[in-house]
mmCIF file as Biopython writes it, N, C-alpha, C and O atoms, coordinates in Angstrom:
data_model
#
loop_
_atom_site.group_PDB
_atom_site.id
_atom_site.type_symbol
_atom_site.label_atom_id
_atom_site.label_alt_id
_atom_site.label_comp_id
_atom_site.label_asym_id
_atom_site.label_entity_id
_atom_site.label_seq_id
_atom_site.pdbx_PDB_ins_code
_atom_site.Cartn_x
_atom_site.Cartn_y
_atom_site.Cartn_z
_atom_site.occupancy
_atom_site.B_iso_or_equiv
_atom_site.auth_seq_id
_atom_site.auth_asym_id
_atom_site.pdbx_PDB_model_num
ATOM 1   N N  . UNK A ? 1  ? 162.076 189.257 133.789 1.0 0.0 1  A 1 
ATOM 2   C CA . UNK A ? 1  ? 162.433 188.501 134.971 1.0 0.0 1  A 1 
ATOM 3   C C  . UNK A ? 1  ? 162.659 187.045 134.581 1.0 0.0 1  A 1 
ATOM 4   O O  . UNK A ? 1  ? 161.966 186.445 133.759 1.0 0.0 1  A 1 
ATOM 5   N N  . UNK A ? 2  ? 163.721 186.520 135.264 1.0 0.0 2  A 1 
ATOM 6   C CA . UNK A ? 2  ? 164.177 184.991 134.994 1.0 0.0 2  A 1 
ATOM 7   C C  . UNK A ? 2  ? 163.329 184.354 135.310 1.0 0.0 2  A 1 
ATOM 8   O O  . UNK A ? 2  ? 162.492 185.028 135.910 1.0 0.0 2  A 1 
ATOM 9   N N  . UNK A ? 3  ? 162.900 182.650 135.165 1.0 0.0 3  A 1 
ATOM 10  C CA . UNK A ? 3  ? 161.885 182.184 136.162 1.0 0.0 3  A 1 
ATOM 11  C C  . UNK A ? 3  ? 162.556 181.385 136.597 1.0 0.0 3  A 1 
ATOM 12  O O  . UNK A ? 3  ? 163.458 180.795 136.002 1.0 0.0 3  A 1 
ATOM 13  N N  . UNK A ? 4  ? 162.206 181.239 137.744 1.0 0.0 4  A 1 
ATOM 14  C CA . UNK A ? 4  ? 162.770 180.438 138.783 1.0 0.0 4  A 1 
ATOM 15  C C  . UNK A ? 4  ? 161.666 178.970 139.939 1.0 0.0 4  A 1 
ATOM 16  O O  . UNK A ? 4  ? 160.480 178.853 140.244 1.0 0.0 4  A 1 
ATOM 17  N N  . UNK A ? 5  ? 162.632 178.355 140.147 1.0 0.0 5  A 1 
ATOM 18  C CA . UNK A ? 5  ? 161.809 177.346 140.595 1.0 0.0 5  A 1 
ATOM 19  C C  . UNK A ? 5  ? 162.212 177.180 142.249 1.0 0.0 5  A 1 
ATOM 20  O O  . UNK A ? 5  ? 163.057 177.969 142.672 1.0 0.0 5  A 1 
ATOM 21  N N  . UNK A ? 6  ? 161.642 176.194 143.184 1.0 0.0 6  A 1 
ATOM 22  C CA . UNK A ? 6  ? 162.026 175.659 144.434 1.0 0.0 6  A 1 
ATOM 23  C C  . UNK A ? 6  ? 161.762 174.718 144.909 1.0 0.0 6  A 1 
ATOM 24  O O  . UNK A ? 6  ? 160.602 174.418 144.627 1.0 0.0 6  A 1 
ATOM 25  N N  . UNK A ? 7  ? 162.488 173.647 145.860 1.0 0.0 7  A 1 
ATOM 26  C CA . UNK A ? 7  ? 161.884 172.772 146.349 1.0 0.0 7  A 1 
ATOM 27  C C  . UNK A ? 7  ? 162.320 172.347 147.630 1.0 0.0 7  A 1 
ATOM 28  O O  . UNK A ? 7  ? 163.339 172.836 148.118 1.0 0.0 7  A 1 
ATOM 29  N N  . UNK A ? 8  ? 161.525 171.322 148.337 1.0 0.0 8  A 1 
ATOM 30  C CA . UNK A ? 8  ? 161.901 171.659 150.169 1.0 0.0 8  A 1 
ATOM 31  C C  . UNK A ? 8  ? 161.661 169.919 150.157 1.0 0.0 8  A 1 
ATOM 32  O O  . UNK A ? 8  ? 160.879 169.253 149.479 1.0 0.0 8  A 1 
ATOM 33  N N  . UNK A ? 9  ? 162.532 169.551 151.053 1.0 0.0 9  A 1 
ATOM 34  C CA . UNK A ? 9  ? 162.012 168.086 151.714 1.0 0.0 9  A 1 
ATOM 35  C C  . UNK A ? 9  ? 161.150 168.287 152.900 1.0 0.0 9  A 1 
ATOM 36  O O  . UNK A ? 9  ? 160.862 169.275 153.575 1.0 0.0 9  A 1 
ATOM 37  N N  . UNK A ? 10 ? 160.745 166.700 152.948 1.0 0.0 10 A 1 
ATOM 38  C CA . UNK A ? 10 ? 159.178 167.024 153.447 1.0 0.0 10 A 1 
ATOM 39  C C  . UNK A ? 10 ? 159.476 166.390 155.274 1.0 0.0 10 A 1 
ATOM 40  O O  . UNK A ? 10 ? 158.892 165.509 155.905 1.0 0.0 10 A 1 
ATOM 41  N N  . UNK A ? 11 ? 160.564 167.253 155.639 1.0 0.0 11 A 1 
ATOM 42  C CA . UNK A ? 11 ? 160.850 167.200 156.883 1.0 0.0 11 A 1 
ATOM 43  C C  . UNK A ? 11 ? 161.278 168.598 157.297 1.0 0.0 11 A 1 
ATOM 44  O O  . UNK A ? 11 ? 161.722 169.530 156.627 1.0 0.0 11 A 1 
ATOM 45  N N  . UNK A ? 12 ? 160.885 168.412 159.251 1.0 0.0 12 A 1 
ATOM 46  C CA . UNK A ? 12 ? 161.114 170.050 159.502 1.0 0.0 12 A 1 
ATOM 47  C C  . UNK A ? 12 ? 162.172 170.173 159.707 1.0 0.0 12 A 1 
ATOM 48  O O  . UNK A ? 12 ? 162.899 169.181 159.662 1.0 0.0 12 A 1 
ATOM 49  N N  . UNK A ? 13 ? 162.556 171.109 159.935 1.0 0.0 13 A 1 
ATOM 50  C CA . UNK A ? 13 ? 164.242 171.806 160.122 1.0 0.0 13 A 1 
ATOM 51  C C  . UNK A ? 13 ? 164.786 170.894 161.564 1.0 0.0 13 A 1 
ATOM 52  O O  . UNK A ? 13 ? 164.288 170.375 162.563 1.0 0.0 13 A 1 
ATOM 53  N N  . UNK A ? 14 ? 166.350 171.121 160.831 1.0 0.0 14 A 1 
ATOM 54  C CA . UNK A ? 14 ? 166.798 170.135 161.849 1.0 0.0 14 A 1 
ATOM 55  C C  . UNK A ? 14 ? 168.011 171.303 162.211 1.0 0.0 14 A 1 
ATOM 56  O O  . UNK A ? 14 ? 168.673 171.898 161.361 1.0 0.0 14 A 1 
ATOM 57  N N  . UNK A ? 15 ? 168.122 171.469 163.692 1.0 0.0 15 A 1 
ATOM 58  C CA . UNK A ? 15 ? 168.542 172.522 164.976 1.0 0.0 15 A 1 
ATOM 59  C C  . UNK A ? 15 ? 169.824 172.393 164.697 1.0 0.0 15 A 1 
ATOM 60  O O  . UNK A ? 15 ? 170.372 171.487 164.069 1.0 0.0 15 A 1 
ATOM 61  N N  . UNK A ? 16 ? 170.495 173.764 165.411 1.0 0.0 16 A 1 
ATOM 62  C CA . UNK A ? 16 ? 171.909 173.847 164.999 1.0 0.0 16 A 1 
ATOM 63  C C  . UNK A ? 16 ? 172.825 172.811 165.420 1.0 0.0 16 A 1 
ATOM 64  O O  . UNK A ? 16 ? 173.966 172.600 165.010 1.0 0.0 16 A 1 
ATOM 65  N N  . UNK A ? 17 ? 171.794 171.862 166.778 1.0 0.0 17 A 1 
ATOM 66  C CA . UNK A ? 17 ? 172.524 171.027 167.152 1.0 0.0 17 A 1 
ATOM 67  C C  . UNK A ? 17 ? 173.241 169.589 166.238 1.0 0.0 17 A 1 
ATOM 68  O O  . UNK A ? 17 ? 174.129 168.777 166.496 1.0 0.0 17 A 1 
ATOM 69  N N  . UNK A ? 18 ? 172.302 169.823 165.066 1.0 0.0 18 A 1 
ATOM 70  C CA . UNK A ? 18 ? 172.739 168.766 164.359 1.0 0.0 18 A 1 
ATOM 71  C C  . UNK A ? 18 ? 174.670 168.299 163.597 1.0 0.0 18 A 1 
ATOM 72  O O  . UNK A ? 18 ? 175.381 169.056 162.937 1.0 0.0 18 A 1 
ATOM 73  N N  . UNK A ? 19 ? 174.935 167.089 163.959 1.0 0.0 19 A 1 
ATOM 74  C CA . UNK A ? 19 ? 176.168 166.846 164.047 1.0 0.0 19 A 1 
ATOM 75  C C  . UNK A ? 19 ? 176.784 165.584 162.901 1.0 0.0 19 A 1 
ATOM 76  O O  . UNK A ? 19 ? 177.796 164.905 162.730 1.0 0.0 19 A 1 
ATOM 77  N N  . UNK A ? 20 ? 175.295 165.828 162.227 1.0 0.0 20 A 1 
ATOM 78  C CA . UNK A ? 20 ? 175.694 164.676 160.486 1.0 0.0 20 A 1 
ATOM 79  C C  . UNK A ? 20 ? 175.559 163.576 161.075 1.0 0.0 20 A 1 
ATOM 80  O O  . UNK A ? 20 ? 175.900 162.594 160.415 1.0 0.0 20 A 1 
ATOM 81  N N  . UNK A ? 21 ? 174.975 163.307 162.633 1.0 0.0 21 A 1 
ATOM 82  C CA . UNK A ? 21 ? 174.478 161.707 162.751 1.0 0.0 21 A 1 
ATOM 83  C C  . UNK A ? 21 ? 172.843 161.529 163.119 1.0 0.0 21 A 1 
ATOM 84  O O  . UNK A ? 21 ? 172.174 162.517 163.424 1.0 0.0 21 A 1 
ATOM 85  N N  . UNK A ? 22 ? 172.491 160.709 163.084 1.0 0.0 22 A 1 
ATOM 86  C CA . UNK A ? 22 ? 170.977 160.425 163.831 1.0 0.0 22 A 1 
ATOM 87  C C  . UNK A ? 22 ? 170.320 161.354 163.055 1.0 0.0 22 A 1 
ATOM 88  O O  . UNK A ? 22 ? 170.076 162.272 163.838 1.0 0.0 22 A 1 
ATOM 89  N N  . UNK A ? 23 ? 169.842 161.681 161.840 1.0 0.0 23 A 1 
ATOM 90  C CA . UNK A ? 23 ? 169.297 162.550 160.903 1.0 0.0 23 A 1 
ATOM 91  C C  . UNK A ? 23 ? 167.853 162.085 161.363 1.0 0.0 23 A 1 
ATOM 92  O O  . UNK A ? 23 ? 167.096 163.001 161.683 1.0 0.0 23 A 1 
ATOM 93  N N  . UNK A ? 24 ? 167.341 160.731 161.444 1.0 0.0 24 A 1 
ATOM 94  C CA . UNK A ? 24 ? 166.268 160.239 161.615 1.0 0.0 24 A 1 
ATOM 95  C C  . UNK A ? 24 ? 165.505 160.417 162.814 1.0 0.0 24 A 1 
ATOM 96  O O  . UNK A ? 24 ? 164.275 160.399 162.769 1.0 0.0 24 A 1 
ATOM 97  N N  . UNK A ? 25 ? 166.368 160.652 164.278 1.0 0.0 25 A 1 
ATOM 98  C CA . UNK A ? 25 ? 166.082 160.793 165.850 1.0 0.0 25 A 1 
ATOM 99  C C  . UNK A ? 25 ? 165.626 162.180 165.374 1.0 0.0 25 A 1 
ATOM 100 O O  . UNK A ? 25 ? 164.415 162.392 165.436 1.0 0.0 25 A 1 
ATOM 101 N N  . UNK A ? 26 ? 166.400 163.128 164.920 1.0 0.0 26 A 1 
ATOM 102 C CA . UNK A ? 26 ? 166.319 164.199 165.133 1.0 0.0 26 A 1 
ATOM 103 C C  . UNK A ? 26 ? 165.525 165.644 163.934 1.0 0.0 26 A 1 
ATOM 104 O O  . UNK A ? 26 ? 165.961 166.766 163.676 1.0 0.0 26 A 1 
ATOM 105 N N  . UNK A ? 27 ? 164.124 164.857 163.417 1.0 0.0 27 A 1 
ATOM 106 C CA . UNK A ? 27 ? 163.407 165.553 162.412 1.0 0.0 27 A 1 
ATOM 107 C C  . UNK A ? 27 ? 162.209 164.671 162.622 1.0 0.0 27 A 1 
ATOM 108 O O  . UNK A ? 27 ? 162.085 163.489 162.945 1.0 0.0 27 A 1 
ATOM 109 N N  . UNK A ? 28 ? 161.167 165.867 162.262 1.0 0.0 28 A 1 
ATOM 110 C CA . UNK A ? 28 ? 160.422 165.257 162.151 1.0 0.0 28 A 1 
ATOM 111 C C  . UNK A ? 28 ? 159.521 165.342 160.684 1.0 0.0 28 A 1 
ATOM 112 O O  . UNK A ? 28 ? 159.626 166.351 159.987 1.0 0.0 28 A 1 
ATOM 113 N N  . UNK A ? 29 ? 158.800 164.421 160.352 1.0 0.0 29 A 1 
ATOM 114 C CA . UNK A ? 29 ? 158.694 164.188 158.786 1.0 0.0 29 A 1 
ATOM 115 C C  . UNK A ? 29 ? 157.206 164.863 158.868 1.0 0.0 29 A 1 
ATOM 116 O O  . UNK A ? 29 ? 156.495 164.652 159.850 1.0 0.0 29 A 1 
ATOM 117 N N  . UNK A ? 30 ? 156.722 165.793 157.643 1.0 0.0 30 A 1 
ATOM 118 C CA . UNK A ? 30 ? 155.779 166.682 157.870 1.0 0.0 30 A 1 
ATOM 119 C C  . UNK A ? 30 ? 155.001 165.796 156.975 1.0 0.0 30 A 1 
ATOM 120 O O  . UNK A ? 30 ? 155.315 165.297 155.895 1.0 0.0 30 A 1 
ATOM 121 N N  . UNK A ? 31 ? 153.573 165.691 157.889 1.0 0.0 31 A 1 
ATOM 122 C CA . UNK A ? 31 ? 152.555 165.241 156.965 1.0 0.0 31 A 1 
ATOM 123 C C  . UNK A ? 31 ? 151.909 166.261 155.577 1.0 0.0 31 A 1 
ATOM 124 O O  . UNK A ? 31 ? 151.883 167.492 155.557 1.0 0.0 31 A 1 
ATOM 125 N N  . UNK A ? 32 ? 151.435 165.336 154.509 1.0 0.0 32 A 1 
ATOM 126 C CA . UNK A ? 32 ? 151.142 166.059 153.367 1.0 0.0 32 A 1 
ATOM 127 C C  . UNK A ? 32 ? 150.589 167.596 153.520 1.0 0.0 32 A 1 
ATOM 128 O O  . UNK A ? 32 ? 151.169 168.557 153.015 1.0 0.0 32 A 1 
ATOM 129 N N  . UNK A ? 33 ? 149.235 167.701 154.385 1.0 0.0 33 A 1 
ATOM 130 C CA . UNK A ? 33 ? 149.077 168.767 153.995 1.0 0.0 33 A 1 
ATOM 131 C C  . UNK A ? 33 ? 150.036 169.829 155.077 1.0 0.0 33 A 1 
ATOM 132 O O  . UNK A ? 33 ? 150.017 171.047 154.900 1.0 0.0 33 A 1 
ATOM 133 N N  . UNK A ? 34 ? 150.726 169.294 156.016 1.0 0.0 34 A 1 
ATOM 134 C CA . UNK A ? 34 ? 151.526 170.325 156.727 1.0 0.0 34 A 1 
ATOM 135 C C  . UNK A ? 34 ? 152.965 171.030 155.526 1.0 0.0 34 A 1 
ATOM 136 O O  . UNK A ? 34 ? 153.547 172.108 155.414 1.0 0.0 34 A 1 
ATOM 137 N N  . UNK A ? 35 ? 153.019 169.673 154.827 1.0 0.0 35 A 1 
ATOM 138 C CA . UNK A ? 35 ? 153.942 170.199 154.139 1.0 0.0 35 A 1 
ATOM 139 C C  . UNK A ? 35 ? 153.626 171.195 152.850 1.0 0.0 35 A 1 
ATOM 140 O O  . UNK A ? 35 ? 154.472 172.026 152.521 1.0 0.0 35 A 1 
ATOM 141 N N  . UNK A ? 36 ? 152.473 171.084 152.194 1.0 0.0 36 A 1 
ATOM 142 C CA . UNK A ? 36 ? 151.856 171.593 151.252 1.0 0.0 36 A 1 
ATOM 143 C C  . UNK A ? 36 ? 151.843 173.313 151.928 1.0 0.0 36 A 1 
ATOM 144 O O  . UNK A ? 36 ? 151.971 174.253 151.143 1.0 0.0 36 A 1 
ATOM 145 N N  . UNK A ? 37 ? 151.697 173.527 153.249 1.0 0.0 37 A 1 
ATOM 146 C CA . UNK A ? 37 ? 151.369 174.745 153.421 1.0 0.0 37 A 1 
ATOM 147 C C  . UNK A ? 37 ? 152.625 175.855 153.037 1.0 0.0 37 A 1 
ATOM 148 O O  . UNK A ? 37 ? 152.620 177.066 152.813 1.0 0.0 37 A 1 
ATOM 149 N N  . UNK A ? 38 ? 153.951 174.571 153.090 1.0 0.0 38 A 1 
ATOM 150 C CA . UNK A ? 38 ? 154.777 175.817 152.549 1.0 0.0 38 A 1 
ATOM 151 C C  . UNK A ? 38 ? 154.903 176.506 151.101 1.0 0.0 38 A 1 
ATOM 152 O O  . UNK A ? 38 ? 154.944 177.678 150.729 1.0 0.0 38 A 1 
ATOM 153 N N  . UNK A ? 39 ? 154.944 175.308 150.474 1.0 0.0 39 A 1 
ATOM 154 C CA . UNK A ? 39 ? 155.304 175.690 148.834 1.0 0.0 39 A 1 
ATOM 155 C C  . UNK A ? 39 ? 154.167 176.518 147.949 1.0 0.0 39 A 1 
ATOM 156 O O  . UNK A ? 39 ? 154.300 177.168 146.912 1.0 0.0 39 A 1 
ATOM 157 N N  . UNK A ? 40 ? 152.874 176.212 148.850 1.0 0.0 40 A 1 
ATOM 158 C CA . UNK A ? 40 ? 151.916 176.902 148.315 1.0 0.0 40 A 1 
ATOM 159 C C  . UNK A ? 40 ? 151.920 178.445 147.807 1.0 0.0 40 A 1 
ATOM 160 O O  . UNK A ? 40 ? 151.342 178.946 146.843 1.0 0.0 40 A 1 
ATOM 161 N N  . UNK A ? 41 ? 152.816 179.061 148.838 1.0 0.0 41 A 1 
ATOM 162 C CA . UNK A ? 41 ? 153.026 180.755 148.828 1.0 0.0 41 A 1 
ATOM 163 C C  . UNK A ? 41 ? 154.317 181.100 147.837 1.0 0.0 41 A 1 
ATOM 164 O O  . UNK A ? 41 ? 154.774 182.205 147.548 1.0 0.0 41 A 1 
ATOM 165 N N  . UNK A ? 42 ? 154.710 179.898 147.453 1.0 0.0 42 A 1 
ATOM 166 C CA . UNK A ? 42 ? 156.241 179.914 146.062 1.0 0.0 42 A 1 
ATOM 167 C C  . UNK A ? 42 ? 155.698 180.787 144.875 1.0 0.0 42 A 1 
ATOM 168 O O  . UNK A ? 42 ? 156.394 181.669 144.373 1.0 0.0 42 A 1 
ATOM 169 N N  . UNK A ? 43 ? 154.241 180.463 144.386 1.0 0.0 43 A 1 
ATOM 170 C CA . UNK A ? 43 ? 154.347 180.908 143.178 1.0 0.0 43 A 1 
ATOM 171 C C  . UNK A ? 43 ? 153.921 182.249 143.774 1.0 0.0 43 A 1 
ATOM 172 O O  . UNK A ? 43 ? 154.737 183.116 143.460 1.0 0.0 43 A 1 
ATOM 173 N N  . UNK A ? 44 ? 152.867 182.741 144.568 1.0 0.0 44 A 1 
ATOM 174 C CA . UNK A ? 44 ? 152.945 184.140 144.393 1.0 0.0 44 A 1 
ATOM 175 C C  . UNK A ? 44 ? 154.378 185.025 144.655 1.0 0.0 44 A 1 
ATOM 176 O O  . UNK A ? 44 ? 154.509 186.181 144.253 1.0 0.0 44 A 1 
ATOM 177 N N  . UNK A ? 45 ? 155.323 184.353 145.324 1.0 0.0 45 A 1 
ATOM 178 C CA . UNK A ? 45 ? 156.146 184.931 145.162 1.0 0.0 45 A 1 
ATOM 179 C C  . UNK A ? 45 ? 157.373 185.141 144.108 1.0 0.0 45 A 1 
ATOM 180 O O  . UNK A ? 45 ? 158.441 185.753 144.141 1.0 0.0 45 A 1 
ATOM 181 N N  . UNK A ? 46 ? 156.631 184.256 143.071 1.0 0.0 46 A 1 
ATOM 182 C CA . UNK A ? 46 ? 157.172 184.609 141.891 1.0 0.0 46 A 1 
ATOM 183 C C  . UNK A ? 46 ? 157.680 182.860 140.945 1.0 0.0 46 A 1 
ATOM 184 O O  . UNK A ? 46 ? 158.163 182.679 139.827 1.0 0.0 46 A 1 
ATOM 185 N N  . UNK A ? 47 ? 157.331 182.008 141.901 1.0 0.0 47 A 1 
ATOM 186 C CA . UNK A ? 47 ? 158.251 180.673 141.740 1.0 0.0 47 A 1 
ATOM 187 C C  . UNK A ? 47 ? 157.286 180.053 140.201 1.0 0.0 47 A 1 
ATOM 188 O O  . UNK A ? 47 ? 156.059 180.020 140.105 1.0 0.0 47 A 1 
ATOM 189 N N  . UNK A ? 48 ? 158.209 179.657 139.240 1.0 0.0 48 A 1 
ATOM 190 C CA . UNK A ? 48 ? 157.338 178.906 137.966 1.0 0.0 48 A 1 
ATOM 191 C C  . UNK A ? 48 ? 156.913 177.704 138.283 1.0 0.0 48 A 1 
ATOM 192 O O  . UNK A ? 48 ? 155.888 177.052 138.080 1.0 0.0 48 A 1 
ATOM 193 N N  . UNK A ? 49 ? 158.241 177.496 139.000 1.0 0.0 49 A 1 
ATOM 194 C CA . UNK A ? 49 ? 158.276 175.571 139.243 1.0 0.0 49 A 1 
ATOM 195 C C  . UNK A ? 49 ? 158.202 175.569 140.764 1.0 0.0 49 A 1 
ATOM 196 O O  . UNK A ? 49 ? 158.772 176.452 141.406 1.0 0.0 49 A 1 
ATOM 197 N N  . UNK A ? 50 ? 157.460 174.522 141.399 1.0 0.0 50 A 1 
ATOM 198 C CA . UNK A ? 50 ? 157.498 173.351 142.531 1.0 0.0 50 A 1 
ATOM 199 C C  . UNK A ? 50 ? 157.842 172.633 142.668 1.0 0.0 50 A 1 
ATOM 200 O O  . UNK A ? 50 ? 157.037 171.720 142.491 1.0 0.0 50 A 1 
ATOM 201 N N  . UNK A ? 51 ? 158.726 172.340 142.935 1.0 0.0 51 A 1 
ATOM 202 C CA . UNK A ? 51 ? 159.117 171.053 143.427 1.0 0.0 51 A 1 
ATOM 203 C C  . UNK A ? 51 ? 159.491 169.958 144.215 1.0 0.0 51 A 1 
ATOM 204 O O  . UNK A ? 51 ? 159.363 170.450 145.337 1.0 0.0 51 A 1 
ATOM 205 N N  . UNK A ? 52 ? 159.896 168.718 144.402 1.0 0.0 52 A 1 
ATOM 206 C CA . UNK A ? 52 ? 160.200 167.999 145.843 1.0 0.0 52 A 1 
ATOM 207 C C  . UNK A ? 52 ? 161.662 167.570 145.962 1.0 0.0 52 A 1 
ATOM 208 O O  . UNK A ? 52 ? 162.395 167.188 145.050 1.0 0.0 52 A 1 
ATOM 209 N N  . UNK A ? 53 ? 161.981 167.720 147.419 1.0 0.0 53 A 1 
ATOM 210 C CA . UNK A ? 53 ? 163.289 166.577 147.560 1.0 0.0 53 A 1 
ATOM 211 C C  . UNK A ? 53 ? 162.900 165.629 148.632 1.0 0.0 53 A 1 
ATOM 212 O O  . UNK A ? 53 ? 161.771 165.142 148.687 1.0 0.0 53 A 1 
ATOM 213 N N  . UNK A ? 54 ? 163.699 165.411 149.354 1.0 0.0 54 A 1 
ATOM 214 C CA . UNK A ? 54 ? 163.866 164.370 150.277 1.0 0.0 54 A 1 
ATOM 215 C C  . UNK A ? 54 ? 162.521 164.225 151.398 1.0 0.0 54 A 1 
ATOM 216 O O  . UNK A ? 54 ? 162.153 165.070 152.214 1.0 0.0 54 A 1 
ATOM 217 N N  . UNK A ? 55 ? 162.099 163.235 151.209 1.0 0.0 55 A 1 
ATOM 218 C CA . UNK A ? 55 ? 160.936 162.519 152.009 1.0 0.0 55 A 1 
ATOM 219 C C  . UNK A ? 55 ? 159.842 163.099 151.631 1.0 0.0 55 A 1 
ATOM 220 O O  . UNK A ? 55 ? 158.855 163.288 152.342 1.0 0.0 55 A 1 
ATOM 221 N N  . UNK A ? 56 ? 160.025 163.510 150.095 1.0 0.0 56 A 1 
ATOM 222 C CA . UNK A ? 56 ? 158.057 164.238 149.272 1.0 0.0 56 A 1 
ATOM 223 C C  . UNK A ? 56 ? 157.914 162.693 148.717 1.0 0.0 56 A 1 
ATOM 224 O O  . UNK A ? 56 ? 158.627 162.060 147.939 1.0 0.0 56 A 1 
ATOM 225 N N  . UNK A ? 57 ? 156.795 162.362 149.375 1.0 0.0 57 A 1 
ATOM 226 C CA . UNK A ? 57 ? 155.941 161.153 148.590 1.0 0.0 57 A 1 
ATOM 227 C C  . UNK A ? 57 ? 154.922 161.707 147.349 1.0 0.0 57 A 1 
ATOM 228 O O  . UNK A ? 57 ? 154.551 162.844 147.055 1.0 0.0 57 A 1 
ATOM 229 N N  . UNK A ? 58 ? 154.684 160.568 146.845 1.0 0.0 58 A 1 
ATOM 230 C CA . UNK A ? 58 ? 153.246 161.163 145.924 1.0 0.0 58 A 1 
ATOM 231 C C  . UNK A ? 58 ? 152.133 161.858 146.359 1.0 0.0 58 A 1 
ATOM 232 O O  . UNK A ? 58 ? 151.640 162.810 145.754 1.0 0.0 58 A 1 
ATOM 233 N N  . UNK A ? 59 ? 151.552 161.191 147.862 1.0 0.0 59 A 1 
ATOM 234 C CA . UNK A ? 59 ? 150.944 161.764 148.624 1.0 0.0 59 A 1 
ATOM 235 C C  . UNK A ? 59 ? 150.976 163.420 148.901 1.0 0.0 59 A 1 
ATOM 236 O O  . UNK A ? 59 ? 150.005 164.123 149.183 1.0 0.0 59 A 1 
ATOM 237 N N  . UNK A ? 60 ? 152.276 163.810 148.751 1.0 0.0 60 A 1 
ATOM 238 C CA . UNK A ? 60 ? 152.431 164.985 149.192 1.0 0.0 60 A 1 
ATOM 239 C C  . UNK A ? 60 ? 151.904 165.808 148.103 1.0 0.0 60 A 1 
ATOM 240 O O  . UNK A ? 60 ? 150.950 166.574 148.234 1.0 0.0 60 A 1 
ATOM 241 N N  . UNK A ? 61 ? 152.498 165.638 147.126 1.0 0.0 61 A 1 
ATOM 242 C CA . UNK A ? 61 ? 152.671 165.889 145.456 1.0 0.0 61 A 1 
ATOM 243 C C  . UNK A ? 61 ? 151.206 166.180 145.464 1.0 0.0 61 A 1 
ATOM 244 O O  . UNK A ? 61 ? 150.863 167.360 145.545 1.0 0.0 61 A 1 
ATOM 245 N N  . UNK A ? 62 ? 150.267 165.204 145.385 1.0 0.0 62 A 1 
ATOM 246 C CA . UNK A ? 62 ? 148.609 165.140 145.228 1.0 0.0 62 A 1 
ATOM 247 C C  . UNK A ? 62 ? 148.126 166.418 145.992 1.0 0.0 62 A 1 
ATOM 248 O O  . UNK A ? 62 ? 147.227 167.134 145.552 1.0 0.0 62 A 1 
ATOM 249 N N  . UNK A ? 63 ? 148.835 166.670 147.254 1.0 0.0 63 A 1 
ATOM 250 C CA . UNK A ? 63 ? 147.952 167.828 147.693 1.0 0.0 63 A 1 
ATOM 251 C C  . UNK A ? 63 ? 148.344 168.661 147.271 1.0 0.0 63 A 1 
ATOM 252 O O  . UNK A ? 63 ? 147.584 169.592 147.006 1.0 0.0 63 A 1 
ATOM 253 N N  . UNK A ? 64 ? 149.403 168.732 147.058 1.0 0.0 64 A 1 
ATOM 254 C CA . UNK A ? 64 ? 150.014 170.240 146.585 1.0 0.0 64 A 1 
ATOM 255 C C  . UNK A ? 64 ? 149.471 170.537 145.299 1.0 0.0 64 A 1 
ATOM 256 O O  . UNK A ? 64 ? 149.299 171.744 145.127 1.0 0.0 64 A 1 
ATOM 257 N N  . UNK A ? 65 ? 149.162 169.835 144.387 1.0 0.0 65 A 1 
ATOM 258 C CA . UNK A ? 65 ? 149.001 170.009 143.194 1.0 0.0 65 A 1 
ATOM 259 C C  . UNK A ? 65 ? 147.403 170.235 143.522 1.0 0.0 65 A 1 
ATOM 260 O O  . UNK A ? 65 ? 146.880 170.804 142.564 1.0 0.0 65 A 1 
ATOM 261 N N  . UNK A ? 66 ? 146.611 170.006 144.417 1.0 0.0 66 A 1 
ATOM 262 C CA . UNK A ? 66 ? 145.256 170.395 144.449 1.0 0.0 66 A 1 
ATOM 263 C C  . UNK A ? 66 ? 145.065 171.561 145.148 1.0 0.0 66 A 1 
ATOM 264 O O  . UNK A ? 66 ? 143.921 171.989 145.296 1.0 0.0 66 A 1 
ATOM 265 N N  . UNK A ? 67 ? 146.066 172.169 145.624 1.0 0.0 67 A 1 
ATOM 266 C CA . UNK A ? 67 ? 146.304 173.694 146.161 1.0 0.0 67 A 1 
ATOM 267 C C  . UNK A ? 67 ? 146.697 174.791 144.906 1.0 0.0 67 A 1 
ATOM 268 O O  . UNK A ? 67 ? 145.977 175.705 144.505 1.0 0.0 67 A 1 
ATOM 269 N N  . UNK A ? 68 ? 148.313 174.355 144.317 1.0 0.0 68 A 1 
ATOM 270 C CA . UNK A ? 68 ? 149.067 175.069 143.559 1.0 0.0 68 A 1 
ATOM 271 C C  . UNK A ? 68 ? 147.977 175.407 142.192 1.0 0.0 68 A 1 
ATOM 272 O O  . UNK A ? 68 ? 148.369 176.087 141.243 1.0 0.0 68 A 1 
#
């Protein structure tokens, strides 16, 4: 099996309504450990790597890495 990696920004999903403006009105930015709860379940599902994009602080990083 290949290994494979993933990574998520640390904001929630933004609705079909979205129209490429007001990115900022319309998300909301997930605190560390809300965000940690996703990536946590990556490696059992097979993921080597973790990783961050858009709006992962260090903060985030720290918890995750005290979960992962």
């Amino acid at each position: 099996m290949r290994a494979f990696g993933a990574y998520a920004n640390g904001f929630s999903e933004i609705g079909a309504e979205f129209d490429g403006a007001n990115i900022p009105d319309r998300r909301k930015e997930l605190a560390p450990a809300h965000y940690a709860e996703h990536p946590q379940r990556w490696p059992d599902a097979g993921a080597a790597i973790v990783g961050d994009c858009c709006e992962v602080g260090t903060t985030h990083i720290a918890v995750l890495r005290g979960i992962v």
